[in-house]
N, C-alpha and C positions, 0 to 999 in steps of 0.2 A: 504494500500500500504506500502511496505517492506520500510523503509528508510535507504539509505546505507551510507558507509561513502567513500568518494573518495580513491580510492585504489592505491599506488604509488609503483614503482620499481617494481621486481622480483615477489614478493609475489601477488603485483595485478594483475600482468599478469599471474601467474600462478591461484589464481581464479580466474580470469575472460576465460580464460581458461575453468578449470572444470566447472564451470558455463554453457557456451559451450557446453560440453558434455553432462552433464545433463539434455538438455534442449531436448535432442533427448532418446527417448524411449530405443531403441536399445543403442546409448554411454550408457545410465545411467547404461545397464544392464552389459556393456562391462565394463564400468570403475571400476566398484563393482568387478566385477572377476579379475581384470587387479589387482587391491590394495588389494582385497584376496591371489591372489598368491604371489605378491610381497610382502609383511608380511609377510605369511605364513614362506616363506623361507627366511630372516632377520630371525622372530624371531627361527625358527629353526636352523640354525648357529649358534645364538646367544647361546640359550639352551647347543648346542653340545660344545662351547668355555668355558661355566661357569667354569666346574672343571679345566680346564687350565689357567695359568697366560693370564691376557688380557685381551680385551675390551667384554666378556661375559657378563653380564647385560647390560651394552653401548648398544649393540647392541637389546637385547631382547625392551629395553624402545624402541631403534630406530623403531624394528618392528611395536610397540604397537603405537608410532606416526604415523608408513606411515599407517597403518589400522584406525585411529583416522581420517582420510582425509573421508573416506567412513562411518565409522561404529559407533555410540551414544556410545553403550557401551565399546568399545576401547577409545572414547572419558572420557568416566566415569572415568575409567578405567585407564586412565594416568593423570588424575586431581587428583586422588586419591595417584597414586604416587608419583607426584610433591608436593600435601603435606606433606603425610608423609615425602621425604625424605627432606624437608624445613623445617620443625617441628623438625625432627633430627638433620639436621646440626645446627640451630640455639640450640638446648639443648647442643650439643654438645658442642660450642663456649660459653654457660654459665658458664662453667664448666672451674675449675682450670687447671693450662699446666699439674699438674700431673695428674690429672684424664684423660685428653687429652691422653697422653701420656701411661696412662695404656690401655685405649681404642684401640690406635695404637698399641700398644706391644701385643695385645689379637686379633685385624683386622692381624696384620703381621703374626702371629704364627700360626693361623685360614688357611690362604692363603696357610702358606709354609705346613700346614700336608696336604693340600689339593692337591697342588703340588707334593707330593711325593707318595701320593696314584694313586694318574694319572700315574706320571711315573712308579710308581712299577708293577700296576696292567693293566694298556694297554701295556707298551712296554717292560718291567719285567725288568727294570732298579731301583735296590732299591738305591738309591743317599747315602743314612744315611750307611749303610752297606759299600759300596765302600770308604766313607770318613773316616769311623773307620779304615778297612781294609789298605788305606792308610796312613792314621797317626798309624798305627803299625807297617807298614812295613819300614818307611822313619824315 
């Protein structure tokens, strides 16, 4: 026999909840598509936002949680990522402000070519050209 542990606030009632569901043949089959789709489309949003300023990975991990509710290896799968990026931030914070600081100067510079390839190349707005183009003419 399963021994649980007394489940309190939001979180117990939402499994105790799925729990609920799962306990019927048909929910379990329902709930499984219901957190397939719902993932699905998180982390496809999520994908489509990466190249743009914004919460792009935020959201792909969010997907990869709401699918971790239903599926082992999305479970795998985001323990895998919480360590690495737990692993990284703690190397990260071993490290000198300068080394810090060169890391961000290389995460920031990273972001902005990436920025600018988005806007040149989806809406044909090249940012760097118009900024020269203005400081030549002003």
């Amino acid at each position: 026999m399963e021994q649980r542990r007394r489940r309190r606030g939001w979180r117990g009632r939402l499994h105790t909840t799925l729990d609920l569901i799962r306990a019927n043949p048909t929910g379990r089959v329902a709930l499984k598509i219901f957190i397939g789709i719902l993932g699905a489309i998180v982390v496809t949003v999520g994908v489509a936002l990466i190249p743009l300023p914004g919460p792009g990975w935020l959201l792909v991990i969010a997907g990869l949680g709401v699918w971790a509710v239903e599926f082992h290896w999305a479970r795998r799968l985001l323990a895998f990522t919480r360590r690495h990026v737990n692993s990284w931030t703690r190397w990260v914070k071993m490290r000198s402000l300068g080394v810090r600081f060169v890391l961000g100067a290389v995460g920031l510079a990273f972001v902005s070519v990436v920025v600018w390839l988005s806007l040149k190349y989806s809406f044909g707005i090249d940012v760097v050209a118009e900024a020269l183009h203005y400081l030549a003419t002003h």
